[in-house]
PQR file with spaces between the fields and no chain letter, atoms N, CA, C, O and H, PARSE charges and radii, in Angstrom:
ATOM       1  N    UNK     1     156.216  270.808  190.403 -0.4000 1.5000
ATOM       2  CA   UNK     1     156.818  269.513  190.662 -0.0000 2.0000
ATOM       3  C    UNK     1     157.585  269.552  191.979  0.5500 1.7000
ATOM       4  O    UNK     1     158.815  269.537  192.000 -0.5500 1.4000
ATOM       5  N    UNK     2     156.675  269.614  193.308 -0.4000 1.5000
ATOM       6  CA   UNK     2     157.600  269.860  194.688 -0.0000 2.0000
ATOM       7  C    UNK     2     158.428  268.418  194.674  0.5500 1.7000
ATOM       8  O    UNK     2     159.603  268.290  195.016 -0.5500 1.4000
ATOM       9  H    UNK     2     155.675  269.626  193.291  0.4000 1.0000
ATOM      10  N    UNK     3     157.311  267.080  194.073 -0.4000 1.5000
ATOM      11  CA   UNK     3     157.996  266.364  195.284 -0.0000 2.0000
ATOM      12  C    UNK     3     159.192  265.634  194.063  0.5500 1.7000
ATOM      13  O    UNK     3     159.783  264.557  194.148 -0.5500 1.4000
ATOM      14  H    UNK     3     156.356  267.185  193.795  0.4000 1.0000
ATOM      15  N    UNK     4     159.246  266.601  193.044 -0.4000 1.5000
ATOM      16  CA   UNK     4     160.806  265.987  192.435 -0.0000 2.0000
ATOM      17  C    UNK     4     162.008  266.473  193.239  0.5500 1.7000
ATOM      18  O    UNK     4     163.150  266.033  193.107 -0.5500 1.4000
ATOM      19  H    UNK     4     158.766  267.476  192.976  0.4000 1.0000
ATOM      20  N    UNK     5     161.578  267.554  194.196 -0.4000 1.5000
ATOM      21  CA   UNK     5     163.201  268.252  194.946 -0.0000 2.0000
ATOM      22  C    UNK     5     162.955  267.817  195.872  0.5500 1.7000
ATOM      23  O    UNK     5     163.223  268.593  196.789 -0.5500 1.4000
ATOM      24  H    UNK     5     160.650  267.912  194.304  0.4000 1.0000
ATOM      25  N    UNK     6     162.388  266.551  196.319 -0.4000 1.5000
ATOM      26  CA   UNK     6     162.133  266.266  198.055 -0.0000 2.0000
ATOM      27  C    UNK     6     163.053  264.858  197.988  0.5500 1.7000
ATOM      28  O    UNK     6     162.570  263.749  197.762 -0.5500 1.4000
ATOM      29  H    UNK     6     162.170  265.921  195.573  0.4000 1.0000
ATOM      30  N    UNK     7     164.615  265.157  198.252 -0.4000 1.5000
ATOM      31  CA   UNK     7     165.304  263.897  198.510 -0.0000 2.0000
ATOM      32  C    UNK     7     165.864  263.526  200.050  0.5500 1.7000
ATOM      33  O    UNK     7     166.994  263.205  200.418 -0.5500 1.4000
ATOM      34  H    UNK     7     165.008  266.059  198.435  0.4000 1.0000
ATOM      35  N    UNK     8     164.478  263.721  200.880 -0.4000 1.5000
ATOM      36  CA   UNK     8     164.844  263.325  202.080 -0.0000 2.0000
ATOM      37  C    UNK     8     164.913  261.734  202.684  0.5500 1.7000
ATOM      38  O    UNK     8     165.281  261.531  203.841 -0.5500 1.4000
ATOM      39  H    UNK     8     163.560  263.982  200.581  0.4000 1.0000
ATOM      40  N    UNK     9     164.527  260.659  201.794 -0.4000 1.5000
ATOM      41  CA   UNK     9     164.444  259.319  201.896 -0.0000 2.0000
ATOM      42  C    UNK     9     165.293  258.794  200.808  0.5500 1.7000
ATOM      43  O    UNK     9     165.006  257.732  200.256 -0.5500 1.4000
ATOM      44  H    UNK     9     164.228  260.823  200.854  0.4000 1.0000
ATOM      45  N    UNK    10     166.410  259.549  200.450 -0.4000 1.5000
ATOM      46  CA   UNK    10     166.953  259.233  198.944 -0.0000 2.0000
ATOM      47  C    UNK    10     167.713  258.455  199.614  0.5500 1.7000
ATOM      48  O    UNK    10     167.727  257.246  199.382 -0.5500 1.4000
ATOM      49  H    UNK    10     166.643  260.412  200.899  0.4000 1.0000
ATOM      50  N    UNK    11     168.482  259.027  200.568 -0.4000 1.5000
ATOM      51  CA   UNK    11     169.732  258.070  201.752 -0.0000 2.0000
ATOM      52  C    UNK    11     169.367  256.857  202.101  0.5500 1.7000
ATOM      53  O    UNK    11     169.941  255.859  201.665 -0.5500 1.4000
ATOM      54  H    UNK    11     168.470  260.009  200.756  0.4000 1.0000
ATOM      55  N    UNK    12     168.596  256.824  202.740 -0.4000 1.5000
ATOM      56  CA   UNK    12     167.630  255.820  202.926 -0.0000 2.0000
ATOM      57  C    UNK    12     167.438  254.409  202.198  0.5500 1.7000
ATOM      58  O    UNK    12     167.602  253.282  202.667 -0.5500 1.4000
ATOM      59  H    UNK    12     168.129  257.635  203.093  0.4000 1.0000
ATOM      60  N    UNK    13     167.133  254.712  201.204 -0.4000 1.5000
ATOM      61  CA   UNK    13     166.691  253.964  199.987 -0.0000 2.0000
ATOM      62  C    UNK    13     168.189  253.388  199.383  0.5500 1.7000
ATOM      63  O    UNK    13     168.276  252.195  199.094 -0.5500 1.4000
ATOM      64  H    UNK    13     167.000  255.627  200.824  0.4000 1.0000
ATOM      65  N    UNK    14     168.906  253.947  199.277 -0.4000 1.5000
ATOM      66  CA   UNK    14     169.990  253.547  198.795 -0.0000 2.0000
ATOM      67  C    UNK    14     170.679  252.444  199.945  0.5500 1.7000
ATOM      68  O    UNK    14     171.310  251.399  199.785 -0.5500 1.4000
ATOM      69  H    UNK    14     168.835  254.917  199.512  0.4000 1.0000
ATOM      70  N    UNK    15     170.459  252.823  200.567 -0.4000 1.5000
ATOM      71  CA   UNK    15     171.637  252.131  201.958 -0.0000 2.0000
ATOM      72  C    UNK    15     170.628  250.576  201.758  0.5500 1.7000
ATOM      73  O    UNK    15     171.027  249.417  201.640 -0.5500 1.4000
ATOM      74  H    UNK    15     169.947  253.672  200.697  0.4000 1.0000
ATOM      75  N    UNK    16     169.136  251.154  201.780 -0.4000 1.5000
ATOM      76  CA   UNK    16     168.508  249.756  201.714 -0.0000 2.0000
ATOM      77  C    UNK    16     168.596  249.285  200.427  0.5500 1.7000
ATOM      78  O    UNK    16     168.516  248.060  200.521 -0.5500 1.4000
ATOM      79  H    UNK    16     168.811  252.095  201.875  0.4000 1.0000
ATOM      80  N    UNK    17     168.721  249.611  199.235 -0.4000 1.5000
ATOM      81  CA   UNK    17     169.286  248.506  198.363 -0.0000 2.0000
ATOM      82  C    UNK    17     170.756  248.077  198.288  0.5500 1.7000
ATOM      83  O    UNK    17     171.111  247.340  197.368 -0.5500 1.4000
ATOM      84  H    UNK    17     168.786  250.606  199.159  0.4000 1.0000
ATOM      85  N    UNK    18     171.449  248.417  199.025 -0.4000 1.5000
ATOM      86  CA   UNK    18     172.644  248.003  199.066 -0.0000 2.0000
ATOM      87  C    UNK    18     172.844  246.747  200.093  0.5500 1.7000
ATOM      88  O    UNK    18     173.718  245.889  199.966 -0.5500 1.4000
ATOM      89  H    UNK    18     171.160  249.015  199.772  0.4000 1.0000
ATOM      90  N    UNK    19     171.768  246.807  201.241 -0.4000 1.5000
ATOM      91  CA   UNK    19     172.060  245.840  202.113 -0.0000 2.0000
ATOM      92  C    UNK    19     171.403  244.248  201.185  0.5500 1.7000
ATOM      93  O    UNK    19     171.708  243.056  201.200 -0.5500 1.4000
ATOM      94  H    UNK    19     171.058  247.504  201.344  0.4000 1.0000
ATOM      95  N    UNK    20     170.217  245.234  200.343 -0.4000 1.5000
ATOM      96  CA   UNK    20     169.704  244.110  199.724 -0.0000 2.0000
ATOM      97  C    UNK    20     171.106  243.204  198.794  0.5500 1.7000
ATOM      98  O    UNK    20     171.484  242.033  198.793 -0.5500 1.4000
ATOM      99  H    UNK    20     169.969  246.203  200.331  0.4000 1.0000
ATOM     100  N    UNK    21     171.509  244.321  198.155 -0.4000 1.5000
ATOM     101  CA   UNK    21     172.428  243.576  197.056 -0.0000 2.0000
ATOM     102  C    UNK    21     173.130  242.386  197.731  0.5500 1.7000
ATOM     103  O    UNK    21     173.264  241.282  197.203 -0.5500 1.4000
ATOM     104  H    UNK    21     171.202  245.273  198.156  0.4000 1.0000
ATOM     105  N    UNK    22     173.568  242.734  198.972 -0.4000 1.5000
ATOM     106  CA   UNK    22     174.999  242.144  199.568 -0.0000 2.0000
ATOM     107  C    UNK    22     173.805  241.077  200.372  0.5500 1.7000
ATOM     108  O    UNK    22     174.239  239.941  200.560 -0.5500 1.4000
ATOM     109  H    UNK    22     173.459  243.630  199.401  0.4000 1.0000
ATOM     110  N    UNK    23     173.015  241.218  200.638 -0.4000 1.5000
ATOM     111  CA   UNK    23     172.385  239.590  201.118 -0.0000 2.0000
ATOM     112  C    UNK    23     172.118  239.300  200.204  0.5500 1.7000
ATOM     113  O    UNK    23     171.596  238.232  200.524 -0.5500 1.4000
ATOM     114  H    UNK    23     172.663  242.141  200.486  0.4000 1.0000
ATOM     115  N    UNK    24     172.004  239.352  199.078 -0.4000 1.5000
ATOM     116  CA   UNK    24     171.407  238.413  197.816 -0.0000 2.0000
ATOM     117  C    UNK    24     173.207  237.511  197.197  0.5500 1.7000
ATOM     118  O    UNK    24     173.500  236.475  196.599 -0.5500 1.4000
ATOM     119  H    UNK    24     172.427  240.220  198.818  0.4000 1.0000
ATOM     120  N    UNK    25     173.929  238.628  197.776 -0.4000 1.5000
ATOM     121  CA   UNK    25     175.385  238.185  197.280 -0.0000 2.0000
ATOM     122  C    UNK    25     175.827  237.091  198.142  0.5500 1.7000
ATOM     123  O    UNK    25     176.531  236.254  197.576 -0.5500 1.4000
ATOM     124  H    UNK    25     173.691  239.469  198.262  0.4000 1.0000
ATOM     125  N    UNK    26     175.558  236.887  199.483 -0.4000 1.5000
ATOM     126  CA   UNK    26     175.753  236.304  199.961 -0.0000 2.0000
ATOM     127  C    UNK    26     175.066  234.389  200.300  0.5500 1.7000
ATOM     128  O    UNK    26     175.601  233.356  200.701 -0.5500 1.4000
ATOM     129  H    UNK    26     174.986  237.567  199.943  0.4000 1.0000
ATOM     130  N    UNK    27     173.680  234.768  199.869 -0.4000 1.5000
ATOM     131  CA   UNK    27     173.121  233.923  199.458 -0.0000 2.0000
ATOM     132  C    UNK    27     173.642  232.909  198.500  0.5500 1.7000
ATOM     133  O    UNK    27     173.990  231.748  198.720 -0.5500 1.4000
ATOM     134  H    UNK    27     173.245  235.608  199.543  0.4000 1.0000
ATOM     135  N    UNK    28     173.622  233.576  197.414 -0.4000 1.5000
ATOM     136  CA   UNK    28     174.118  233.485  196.320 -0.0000 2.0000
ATOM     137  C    UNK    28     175.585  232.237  196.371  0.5500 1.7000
ATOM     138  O    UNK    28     175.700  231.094  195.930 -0.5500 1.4000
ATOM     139  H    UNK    28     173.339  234.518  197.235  0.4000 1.0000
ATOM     140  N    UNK    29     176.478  233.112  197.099 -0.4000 1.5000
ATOM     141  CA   UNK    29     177.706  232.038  197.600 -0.0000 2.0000
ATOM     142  C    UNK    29     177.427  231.166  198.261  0.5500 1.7000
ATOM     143  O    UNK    29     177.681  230.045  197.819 -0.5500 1.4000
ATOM     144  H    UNK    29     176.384  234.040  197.457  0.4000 1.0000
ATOM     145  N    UNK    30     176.988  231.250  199.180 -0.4000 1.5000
ATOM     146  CA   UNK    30     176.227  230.412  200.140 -0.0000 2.0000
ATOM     147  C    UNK    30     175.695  228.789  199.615  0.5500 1.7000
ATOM     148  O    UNK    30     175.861  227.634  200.006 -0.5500 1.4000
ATOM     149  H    UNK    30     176.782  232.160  199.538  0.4000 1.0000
ATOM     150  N    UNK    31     174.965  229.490  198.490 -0.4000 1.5000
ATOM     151  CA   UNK    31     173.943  228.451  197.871 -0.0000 2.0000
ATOM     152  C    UNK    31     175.438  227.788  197.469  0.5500 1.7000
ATOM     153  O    UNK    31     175.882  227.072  198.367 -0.5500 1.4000
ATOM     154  H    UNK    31     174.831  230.429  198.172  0.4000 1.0000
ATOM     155  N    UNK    32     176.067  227.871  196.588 -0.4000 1.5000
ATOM     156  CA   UNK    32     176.985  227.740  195.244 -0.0000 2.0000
ATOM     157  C    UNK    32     178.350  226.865  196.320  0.5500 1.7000
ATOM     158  O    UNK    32     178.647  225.672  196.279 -0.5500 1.4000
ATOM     159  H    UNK    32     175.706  228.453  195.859  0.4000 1.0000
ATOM     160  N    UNK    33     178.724  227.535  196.866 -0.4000 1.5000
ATOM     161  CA   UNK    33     179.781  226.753  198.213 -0.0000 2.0000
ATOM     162  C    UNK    33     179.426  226.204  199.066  0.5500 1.7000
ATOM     163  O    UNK    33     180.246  225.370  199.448 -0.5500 1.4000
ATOM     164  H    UNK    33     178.483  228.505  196.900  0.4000 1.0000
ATOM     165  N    UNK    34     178.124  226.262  199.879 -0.4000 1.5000
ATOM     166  CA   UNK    34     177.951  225.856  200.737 -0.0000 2.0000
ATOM     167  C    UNK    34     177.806  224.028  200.773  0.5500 1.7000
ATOM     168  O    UNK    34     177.451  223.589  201.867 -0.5500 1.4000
ATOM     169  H    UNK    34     177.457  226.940  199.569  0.4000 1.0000
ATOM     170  N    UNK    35     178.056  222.991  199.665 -0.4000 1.5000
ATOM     171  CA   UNK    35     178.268  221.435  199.791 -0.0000 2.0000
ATOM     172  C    UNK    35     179.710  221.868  200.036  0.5500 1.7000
ATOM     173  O    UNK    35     180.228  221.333  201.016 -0.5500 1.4000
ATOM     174  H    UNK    35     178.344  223.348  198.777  0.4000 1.0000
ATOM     175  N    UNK    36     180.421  222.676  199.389 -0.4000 1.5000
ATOM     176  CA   UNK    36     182.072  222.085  199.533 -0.0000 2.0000
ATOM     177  C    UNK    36     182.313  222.171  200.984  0.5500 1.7000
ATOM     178  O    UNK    36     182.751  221.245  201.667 -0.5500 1.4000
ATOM     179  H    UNK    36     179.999  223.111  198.593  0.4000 1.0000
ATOM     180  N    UNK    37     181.907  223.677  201.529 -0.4000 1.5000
ATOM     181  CA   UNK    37     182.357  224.044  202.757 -0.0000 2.0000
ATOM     182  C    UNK    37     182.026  223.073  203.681  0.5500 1.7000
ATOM     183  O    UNK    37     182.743  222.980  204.678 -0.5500 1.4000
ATOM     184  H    UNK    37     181.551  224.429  200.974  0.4000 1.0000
ATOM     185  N    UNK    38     181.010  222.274  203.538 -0.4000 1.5000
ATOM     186  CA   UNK    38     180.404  221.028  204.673 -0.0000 2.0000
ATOM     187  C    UNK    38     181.439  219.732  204.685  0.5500 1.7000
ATOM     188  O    UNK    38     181.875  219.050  205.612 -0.5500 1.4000
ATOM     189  H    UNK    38     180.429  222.349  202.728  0.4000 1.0000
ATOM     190  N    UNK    39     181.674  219.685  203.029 -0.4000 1.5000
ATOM     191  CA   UNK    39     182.694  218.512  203.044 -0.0000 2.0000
ATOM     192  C    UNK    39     183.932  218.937  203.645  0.5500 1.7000
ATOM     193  O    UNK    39     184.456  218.005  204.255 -0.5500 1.4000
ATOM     194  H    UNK    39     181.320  220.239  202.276  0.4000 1.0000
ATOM     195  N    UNK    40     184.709  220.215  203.698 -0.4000 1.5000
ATOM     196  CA   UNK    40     185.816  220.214  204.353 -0.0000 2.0000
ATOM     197  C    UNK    40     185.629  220.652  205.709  0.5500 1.7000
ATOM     198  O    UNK    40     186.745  220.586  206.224 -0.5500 1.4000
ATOM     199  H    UNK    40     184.283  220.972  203.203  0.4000 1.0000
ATOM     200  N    UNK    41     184.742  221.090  206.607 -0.4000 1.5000
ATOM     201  CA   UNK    41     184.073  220.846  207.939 -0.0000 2.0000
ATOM     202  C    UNK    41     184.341  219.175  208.040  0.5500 1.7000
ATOM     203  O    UNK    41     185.176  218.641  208.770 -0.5500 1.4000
ATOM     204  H    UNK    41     183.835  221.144  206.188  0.4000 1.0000
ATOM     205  N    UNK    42     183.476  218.542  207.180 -0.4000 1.5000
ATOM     206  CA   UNK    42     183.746  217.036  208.016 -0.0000 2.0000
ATOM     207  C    UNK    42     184.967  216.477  207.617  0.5500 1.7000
ATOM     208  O    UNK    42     185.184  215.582  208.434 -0.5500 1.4000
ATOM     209  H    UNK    42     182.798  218.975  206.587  0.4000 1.0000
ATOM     210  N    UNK    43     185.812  216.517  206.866 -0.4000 1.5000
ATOM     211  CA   UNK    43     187.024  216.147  206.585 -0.0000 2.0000
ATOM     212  C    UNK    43     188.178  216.782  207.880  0.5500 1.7000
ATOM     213  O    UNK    43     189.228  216.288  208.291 -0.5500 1.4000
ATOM     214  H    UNK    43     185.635  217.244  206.203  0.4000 1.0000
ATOM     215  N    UNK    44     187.470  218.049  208.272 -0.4000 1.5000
ATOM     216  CA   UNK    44     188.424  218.328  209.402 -0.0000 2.0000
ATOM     217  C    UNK    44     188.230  217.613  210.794  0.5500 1.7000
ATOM     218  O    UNK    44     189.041  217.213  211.628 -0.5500 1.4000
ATOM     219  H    UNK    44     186.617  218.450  207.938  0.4000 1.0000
ATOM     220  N    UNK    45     187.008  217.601  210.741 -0.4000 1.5000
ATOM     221  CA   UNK    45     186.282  216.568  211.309 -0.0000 2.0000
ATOM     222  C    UNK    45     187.257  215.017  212.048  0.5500 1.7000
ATOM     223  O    UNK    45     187.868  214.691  213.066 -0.5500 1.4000
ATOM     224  H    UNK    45     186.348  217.926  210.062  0.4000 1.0000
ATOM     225  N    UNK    46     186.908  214.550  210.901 -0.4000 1.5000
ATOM     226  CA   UNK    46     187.600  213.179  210.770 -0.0000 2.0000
ATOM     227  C    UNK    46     188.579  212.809  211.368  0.5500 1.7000
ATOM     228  O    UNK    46     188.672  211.935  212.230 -0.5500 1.4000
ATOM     229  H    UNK    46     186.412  214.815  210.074  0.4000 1.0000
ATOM     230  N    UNK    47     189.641  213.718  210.757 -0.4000 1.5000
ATOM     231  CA   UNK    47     190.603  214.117  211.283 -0.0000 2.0000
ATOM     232  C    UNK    47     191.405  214.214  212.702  0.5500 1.7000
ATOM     233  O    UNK    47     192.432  213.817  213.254 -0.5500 1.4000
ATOM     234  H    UNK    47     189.566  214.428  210.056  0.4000 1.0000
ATOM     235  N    UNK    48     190.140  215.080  212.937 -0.4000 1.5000
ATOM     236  CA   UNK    48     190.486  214.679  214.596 -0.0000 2.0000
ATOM     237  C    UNK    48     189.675  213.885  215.336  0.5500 1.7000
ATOM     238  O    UNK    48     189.961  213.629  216.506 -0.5500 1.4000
ATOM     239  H    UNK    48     189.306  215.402  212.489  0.4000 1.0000
C-alpha cells in the first residue's frame, strides 16, 4: 500500500477546501444580506 504513505498533495487539498468553504460562506451571506445592504447604500444615498 505505497500510495497510502504518499501525503504530498495532502496540503494542498486542504487549503483548497478551505478556500472552497469560505467562498461558499460568503456567497451564502451575500445571497441572504445582500437586499438589505442595497437598501442602506440607497438610503445613504438619498441622503446626500
Amino acid at each position: 500500500m505505497l500510495f497510502l504513505s504518499d501525503e504530498a498533495g495532502q496540503g494542498l487539498v486542504e487549503y483548497g477546501l478551505v478556500i472552497i468553504l469560505v467562498g461558499v460562506v460568503i456567497i451564502a451571506v451575500l445571497t441572504l444580506l445582500g437586499p438589505q445592504i442595497g437598501n442602506m447604500f440607497s438610503r445613504i444615498v438619498v441622503k446626500f
